[in-house]
C-alpha positions in Angstrom: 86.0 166.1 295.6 84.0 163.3 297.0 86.8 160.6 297.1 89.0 163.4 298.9 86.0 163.8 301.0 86.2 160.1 301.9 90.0 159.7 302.2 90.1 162.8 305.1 87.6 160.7 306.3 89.8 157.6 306.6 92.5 159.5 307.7 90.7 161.1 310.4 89.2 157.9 311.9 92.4 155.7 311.6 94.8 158.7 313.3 92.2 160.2 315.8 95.3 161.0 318.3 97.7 162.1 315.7 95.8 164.3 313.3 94.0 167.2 314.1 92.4 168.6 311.8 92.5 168.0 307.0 91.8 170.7 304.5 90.4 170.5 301.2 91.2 172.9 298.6 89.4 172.7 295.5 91.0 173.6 292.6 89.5 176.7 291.3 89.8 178.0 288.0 92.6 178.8 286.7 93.8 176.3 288.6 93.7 172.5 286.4 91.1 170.3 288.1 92.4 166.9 289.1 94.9 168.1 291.7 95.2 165.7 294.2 98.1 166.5 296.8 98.7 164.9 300.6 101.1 167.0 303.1 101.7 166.5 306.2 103.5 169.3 308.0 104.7 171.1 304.2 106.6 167.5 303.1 104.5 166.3 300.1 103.4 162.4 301.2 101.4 161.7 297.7 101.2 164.1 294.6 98.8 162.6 292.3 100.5 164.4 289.0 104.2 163.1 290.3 102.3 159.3 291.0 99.9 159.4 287.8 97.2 158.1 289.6 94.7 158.8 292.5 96.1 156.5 295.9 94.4 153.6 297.7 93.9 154.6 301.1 96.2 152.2 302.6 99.0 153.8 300.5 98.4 157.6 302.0 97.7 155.5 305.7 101.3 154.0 305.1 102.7 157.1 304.1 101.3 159.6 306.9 102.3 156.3 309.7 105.9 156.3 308.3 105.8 159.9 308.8 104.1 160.5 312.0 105.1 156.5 313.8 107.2 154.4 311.5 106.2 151.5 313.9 102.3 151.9 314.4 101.0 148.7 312.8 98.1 149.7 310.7 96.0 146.4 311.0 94.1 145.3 307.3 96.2 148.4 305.9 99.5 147.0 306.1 100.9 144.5 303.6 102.9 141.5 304.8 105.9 140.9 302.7 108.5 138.1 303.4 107.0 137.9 307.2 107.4 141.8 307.4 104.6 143.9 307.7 106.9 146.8 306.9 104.9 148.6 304.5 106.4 148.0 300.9 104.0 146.3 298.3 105.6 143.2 296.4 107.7 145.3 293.1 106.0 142.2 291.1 101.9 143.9 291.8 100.4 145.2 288.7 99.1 148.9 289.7 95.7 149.6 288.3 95.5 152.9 286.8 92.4 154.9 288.0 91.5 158.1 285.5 90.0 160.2 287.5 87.1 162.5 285.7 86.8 166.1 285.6 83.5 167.5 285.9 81.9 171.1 284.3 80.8 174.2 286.9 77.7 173.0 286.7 78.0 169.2 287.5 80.3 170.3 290.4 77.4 173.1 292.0 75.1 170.2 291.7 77.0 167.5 293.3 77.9 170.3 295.9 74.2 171.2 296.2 73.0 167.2 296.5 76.0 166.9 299.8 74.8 170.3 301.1 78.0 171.5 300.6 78.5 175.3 299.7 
């Protein structure tokens, strides 16, 4: 929950005009924890199951820009390939694997308590 809580951050400060408003949903039993989804007006932009890993935030930025305005240039966020800043990582870039680890009731209503979150 707390890198989800930081990503609707990011997403929230780099599209102030465009978005209004993110939701978090945390998984609740029986629900598997781990769920990581991104939609943006019902289209699915990033499913962590279907990617295998959790996203960088540039990647979800890229994502929700091609969605919203494919030609908003995204600063630091965008990757320059061949002298075009069009989004697409080089194929050739090794993808670090992040495992992402799940947490019992009672770590969660901790970490929950320590944010003042209810």
């Amino acid at each position: 929950m707390l890198r989800s809580g930081w990503m609707a951050q990011e997403l929230l400060t780099t599209f102030q005009e465009e978005l209004n408003s993110i939701s978090l949903l945390p998984a609740r039993p029986p629900l598997p924890g781990g769920l990581f989804t991104v939609t943006l007006d019902e289209k699915v932009v990033w499913n962590r199951k279907e990617e295998g890993r959790f996203p960088e935030p540039k990647e979800v930025k890229q994502r929700i820009r091609d969605v919203l305005n494919p030609d908003r240039d995204l600063g630091h966020s965008d990757v320059v390939v061949d002298g075009n800043s069009n989004k697409k990582e080089d194929e050739n870039v090794e993808k670090e694997v992040v495992e992402v680890e799940e947490m019992d009731d009672d770590d969660a209503a901790e970490m929950r308590n320590f944010f003042g979150v209810a």
